[in-house]
N, C-alpha and C positions, 0 to 999 in steps of 0.2 A: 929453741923455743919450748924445751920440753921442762923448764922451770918458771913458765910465764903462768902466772893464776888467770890474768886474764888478760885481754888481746884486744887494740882499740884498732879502729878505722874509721873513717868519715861517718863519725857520729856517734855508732856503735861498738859497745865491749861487749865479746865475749868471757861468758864465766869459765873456764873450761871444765871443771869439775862438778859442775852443776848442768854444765849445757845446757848454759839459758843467754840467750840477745838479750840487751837491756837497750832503751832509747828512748829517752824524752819521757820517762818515769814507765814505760812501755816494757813488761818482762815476758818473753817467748821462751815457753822450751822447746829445743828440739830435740825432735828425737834419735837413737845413737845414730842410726848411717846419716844423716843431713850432716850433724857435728861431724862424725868423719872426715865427709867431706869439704865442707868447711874447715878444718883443721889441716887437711893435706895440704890445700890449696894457699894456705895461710902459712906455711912454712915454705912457699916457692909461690912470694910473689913477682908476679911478673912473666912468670915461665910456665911454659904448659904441661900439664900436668894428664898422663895419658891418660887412656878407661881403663887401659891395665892393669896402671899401678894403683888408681882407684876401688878397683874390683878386687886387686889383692891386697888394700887393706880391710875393705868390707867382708871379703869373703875369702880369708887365707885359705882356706881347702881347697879353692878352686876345684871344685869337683862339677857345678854346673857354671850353665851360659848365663850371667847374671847380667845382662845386656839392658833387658827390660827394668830389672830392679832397682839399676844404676840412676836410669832416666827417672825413676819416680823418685828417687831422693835427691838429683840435682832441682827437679823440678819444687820438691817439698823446701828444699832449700832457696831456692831462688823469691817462692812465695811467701816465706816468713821476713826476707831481708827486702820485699815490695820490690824485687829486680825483674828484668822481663830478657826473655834470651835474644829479642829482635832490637831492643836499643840496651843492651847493659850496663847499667854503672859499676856490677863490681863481678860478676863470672862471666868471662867470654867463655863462646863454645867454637872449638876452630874443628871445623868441619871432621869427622873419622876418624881424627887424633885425641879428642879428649877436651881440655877447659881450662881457664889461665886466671886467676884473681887479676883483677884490673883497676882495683878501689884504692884508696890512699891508705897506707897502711901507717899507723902512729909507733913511734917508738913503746914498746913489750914491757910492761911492769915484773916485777921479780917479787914475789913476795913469798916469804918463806912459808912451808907445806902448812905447820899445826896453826903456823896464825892464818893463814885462808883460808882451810876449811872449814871453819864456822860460819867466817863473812859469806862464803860461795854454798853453804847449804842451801837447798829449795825450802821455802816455810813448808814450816808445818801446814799442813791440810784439818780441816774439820774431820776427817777420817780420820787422820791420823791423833788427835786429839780425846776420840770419845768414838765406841763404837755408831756408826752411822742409823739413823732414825727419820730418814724422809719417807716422804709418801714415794709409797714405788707406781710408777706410772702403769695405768690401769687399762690403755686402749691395748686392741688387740695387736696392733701392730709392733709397741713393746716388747710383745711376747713369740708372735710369730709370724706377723704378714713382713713375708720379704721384700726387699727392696726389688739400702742400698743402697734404700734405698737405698742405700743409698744408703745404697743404697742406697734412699735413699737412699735415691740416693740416701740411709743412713748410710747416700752415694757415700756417700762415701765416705764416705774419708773422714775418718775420725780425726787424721791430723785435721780435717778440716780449713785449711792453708791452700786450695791447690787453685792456682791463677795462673795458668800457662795461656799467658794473653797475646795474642799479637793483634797491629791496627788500630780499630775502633774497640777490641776488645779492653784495653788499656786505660787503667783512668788517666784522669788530666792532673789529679792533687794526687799528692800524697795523703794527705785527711781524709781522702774518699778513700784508697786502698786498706788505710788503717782500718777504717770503718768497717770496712767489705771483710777482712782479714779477720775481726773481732766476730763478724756475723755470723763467717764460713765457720768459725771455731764454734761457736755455741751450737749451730744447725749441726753441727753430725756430731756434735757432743751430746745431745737429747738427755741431761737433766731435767726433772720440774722445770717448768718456766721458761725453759731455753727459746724455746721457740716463739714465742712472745719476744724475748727480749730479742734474738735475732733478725726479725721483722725490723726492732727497732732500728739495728744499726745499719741494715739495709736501705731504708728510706732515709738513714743517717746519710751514708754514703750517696744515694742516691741527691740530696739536698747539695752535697757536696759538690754533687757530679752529675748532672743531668743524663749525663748521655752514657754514663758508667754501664754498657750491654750486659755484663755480669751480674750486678746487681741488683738489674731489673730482673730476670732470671732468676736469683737465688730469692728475689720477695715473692715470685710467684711458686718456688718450693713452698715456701713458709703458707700460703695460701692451699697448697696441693697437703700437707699433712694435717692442716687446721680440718680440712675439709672428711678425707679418708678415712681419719681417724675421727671423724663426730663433732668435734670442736664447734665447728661451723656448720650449720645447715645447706646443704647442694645448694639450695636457690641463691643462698648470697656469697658462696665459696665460688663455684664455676668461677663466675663472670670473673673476680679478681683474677684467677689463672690465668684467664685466658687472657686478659688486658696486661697484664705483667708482662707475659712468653710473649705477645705482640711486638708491646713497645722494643722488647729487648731485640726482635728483629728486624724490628724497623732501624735499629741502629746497628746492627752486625747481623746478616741474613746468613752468617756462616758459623754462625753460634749453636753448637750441637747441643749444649746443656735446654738452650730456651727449644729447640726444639723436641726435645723429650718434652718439655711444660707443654707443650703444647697436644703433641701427641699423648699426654696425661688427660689433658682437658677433653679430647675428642674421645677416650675412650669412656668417657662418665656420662659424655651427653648421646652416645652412642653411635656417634659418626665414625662408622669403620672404613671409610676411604679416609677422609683428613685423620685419623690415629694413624694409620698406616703409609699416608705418605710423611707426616711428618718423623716416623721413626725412621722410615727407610733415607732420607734425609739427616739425620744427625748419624747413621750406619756409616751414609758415606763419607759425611765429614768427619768422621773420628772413630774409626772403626776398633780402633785401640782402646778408646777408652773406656775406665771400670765401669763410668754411670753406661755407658752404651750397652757396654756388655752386660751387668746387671739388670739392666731394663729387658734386655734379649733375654736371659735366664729368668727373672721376672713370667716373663709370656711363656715360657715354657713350661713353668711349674704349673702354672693355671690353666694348663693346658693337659697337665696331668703327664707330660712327657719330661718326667724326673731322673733321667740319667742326660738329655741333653742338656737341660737346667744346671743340672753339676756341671756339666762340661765347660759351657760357658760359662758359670760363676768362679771354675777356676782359674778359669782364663785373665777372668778379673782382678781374682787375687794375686795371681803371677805381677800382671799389670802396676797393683800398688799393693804390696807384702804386708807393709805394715798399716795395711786401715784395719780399723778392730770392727767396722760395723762391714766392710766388705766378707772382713770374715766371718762375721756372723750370719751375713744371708748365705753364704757357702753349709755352714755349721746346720742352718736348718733345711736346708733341703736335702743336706744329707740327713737328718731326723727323720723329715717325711718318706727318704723314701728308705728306710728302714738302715742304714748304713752306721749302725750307734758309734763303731769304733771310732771313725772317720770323724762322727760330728762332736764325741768327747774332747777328741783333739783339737778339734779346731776350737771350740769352747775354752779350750784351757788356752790357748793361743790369744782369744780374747782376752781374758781373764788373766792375760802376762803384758798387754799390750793395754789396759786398763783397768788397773786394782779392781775398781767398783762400777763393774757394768751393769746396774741394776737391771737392761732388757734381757743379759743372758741369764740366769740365775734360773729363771721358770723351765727354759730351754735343757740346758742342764739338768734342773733337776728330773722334767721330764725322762732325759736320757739316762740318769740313773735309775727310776724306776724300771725303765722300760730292759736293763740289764740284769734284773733281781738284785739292784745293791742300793737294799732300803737302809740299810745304816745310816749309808752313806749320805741318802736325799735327807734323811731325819737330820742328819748333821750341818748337811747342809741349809734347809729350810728353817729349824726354829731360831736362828736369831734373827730370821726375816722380820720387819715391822708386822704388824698385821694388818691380811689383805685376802684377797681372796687366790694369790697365787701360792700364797703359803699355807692357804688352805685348801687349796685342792692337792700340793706334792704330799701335805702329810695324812690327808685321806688316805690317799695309796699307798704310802709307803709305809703307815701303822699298818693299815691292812694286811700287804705285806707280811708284816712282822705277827700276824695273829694279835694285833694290840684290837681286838675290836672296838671297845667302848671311847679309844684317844680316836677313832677312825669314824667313828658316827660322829662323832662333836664336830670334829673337822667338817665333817659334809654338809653338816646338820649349819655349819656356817657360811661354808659355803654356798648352799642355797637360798640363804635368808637376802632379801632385797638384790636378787640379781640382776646383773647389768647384761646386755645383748654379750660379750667374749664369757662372762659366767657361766650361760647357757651351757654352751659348750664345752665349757670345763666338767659342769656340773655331768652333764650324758658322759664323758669321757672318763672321771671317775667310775659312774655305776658301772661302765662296760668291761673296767679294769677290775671290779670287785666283782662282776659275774650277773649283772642284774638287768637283763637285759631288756626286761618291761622300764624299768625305772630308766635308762639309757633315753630310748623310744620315746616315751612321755616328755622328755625334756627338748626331744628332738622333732616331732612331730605335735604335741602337743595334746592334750587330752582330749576326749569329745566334749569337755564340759566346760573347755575354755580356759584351765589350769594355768599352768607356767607358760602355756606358750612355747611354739616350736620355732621351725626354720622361718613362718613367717615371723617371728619378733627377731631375727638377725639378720642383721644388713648383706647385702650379697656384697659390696665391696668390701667389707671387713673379714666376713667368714663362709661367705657361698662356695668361694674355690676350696675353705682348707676341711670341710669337714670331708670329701670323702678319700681326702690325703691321711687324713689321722689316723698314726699308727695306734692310737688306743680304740678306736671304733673299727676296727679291720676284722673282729671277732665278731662284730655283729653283720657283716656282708652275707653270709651266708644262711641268716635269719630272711623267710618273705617281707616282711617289713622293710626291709633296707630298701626294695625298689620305691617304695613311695618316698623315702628321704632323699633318694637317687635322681625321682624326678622332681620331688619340692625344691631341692638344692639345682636343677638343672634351670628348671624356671626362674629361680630368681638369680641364677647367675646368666642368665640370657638377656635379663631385663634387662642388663646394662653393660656395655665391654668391660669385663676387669681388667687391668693390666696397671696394678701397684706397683709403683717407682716409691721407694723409698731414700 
């Protein structure tokens, strides 16, 4: 097989040098281990196909237990081809042994290498066409409130595919899963727009499939970031959550996703029994899983206890390697709690795992100021659109560099029409340039009624991350800090945080 461009079975051709599913005008990439595996399994069908020999083509060194990482790409696999491991149509799993393709397999096209790889290239992308020029998404969570989600869940899962369904979890159509498949992809994809459109295709699928428990679930995410992040006003966000994560129990009460929604919803209206039993409830049904464990690290961060927060966030990423937004709430809680080397890496990990991740970029550049390698942020930040994340990394980083006068403009843009995460950008610059009355004043706000302090910023957006920020750690030691210690205490009391993203 190792001359076939591409490869049919009941319905579906793979590309294989493109590693992408095509079906019913329907194109999926997957990404390299799912293709792996797909590919092993597809040169022995029929026949089972151990976790060893799996594991040692994903991971010839065999140097670790990739045990975990295996189950997250059959899993990634199974949910782009709409299969379910409790009834399969096309990978069985025979119990501690491994996985057998069970699909009809169509006789192997041959098509010779230079004329396929044109047909089997992936199109070109708008990126790749013209350097990229969107609006970079300007809520705080963008930039730093952890999931994971999602984390969420930017849970996760940037593959965004992951439907490990059994029961009532399972749709009834196939049209419904597409639909769900196409949602899951654009929700932890968080372009412009996505989440709007991802809404759509949830109620898509949900139209499809009444009773689709998943779906119902993933519209009350879309409901849970509209809200978090400003989109939506609490008074008319809540209620959708919480009737979303309902329904979806009311149809699979074993559904750990809807009960993190839910346990989202209880901690905004500030019911700390119903947050806490409904987390401790999806803990037990799914202890393994990234969104659980994220949501776990989640609470920890906001809790100010930032080495267990790692620990569980990389538990998560063990859990699923290649999501780019898992690893990005990994990437910044190593930021916050001062760990730069650790969260370079993981940032670049993103940024290998998604050319153009415009939420890490701020993050980043953050972490390169924060190392003295302002070249670097200056390099990185001016072909940014303009915005005000690119206005705050090159405040610092001219500054940095003794460029005063590019370092004032920056700021000086920075502050003009700020939005409540500005704010906070804005004091984190002056504490970086030494200015620690100018800091103060953006922070606490004037007596004259000026800019506006921690009351003009939301405590679910930014109450837990200011006295996390390693750019304000210079000002703790100033008396002033206990009044931002307790402005930020109170308004993060007024409400349970605990940000699933």
């Amino acid at each position: 097989m190792d001359q076939c461009a591409e490869i049919r079975f009941d319905g579906w051709t793979l590309l294989r040098r493109s590693g992408e599913l095509l079906r019913d005008g329907t194109r999926i990439r997957l990404q390299s281990q799912p293709l792996l595996v797909l590919e092993e399994l597809l040169e022995r069908p029929g026949e089972i196909v151990t976790r060893e020999q799996l594991i040692a083509r994903l991971w010839p060194k065999g140097v670790v237990d990739f045990d975990t990482a295996l189950n997250s790409a059959v899993r990634r696999l199974r949910t782009a081809l709409g299969d379910h491991a409790e009834t399969p149509r096309y990978i069985e799993t025979i119990p501690r042994r491994g996985y057998r393709f069970i699909g009809c397999l169509d006789a192997p096209i041959v098509v010779p290498q230079a004329a396929s790889a044109a047909a089997d290239a992936p199109p070109r992308t708008s990126a790749e066409a013209a350097p990229p020029r969107v609006r970079w998404w300007p809520s705080a969570a963008a930039v730093l409130v952890v999931v994971a989600a999602a984390a969420a869940v930017w849970t996760s899962q940037v593959e965004g595919l992951r439907v490990e369904s059994a029961g009532p979890q399972a749709p009834a159509s196939a049209q419904a899963n597409e639909r769900y498949r196409r949602a899951q992809f654009l929700f932890h994809r968080r372009a412009p727009g996505d989440i709007e459109l991802a809404r759509q295709y949830y109620r898509a699928a949900i139209e499809a499939d009444p009773g689709f428990a998943r779906a119902w679930a993933g519209l009350a995410g879309t409901y849970w970031l509209d809200t978090v992040e400003g989109r939506t006003p609490p008074a008319e966000g809540l209620p959708l959550i919480r009737d979303a994560a309902q329904k979806a129990l009311e149809l699979d009460p074993g559904l750990a996703v809807a009960h993190l929604r839910l346990a989202n919803y209880f901690s905004q209206v500030g019911d700390r029994r119903g947050h806490s039993e409904h987390l401790r409830q999806a803990l037990e049904l799914d202890p393994d899983d990234p969104l659980v464990l994220s949501t776990l690290a989640s609470e920890e961060l906001h809790e100010g206890r930032l080495d267990e927060a790692v620990a569980l966030q990389r538990r998560a990423v063990e859990a699923d390697p290649l999501s780019g937004v898992t690893r990005y709430n990994l990437a910044s809680m190593l930021y916050f709690s001062g760990r730069l080397d650790e969260a370079e890496a993981e940032l670049r990990q993103v940024r290998e795992l998604n050319p153009l991740p415009e939420y890490v970029n701020e993050v980043l550049g953050r972490v390169l100021v924060l190392r003295g390698r302002f070249d670097e942020a200056v390099e990185l930040a001016e072909p940014w659109p303009d915005g005000q994340s690119r206005n705050m990394i090159l405040a610092m980083a001219w500054h940095g560099l003794g460029r005063g006068v590019d370092s004032e403009a920056a700021l000086r843009a920075l502050s003009e029409s700020p939005r409540e995460m500005d704010r906070l950008r804005i004091a984190e610059a002056h504490a970086f340039r030494g200015e620690a009355d100018e800091a103060f004043r953006w922070l606490l706000g004037p007596d004259d009624g000026g800019p506006g302090g921690l009351q003009a910023i939301s405590p679910s957006a930014l109450g837990w991350m200011i006295p996390l920020s390693p750019f304000l750690r210079p000002l703790h030691s100033d008396p002033r800090w206990v009044a931002v210690h307790e402005a930020g205490g109170r308004e993060r009391s007024s409400r349970a945080v605990a940000i699933n993203r």
